[in-house]
C-alpha positions in Angstrom: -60.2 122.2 -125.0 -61.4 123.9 -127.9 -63.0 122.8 -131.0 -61.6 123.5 -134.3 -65.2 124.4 -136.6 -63.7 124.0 -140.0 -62.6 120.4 -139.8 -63.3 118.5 -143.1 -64.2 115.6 -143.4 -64.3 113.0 -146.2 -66.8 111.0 -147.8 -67.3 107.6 -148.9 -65.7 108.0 -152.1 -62.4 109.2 -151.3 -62.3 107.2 -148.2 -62.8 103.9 -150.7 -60.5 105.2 -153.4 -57.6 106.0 -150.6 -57.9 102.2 -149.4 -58.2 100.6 -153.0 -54.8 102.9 -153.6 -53.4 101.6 -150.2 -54.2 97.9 -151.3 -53.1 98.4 -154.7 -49.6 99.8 -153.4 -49.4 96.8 -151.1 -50.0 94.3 -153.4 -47.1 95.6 -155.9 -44.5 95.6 -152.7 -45.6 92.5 -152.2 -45.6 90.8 -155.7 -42.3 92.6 -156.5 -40.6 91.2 -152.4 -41.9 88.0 -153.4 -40.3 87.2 -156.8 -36.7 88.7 -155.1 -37.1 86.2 -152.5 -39.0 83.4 -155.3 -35.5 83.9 -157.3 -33.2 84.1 -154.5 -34.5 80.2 -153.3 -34.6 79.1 -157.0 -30.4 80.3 -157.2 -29.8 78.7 -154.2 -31.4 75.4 -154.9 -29.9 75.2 -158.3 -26.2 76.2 -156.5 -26.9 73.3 -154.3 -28.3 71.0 -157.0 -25.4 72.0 -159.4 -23.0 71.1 -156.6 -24.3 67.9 -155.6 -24.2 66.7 -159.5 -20.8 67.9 -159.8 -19.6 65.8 -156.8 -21.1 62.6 -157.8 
């Protein structure tokens, strides 16, 4: 196998500022997933609420 010579490599800054971008990213998927599934429990439980008060 040959070596490629002109290989480039990063340094510590960019490697830090391509994880703080990864985390970053991850927590908005994650904040914005959560409050979907954060409403999605809150309508049910207040269909299920609502529906035992109406059939008392």
């Amino acid at each position: 196998m040959k070596k490629n010579s002109d290989q480039e490599y990063l340094n510590r800054e960019e490697v830090n500022e391509m994880i703080e971008s990864a985390i970053r990213r991850h927590n908005r998927r994650s904040t914005i997933i959560s409050s979907v599934l954060g409403w999605i429990l809150i309508g049910g439980y207040s269909f299920g609420l609502f529906q035992a008060v109406q059939n008392v």
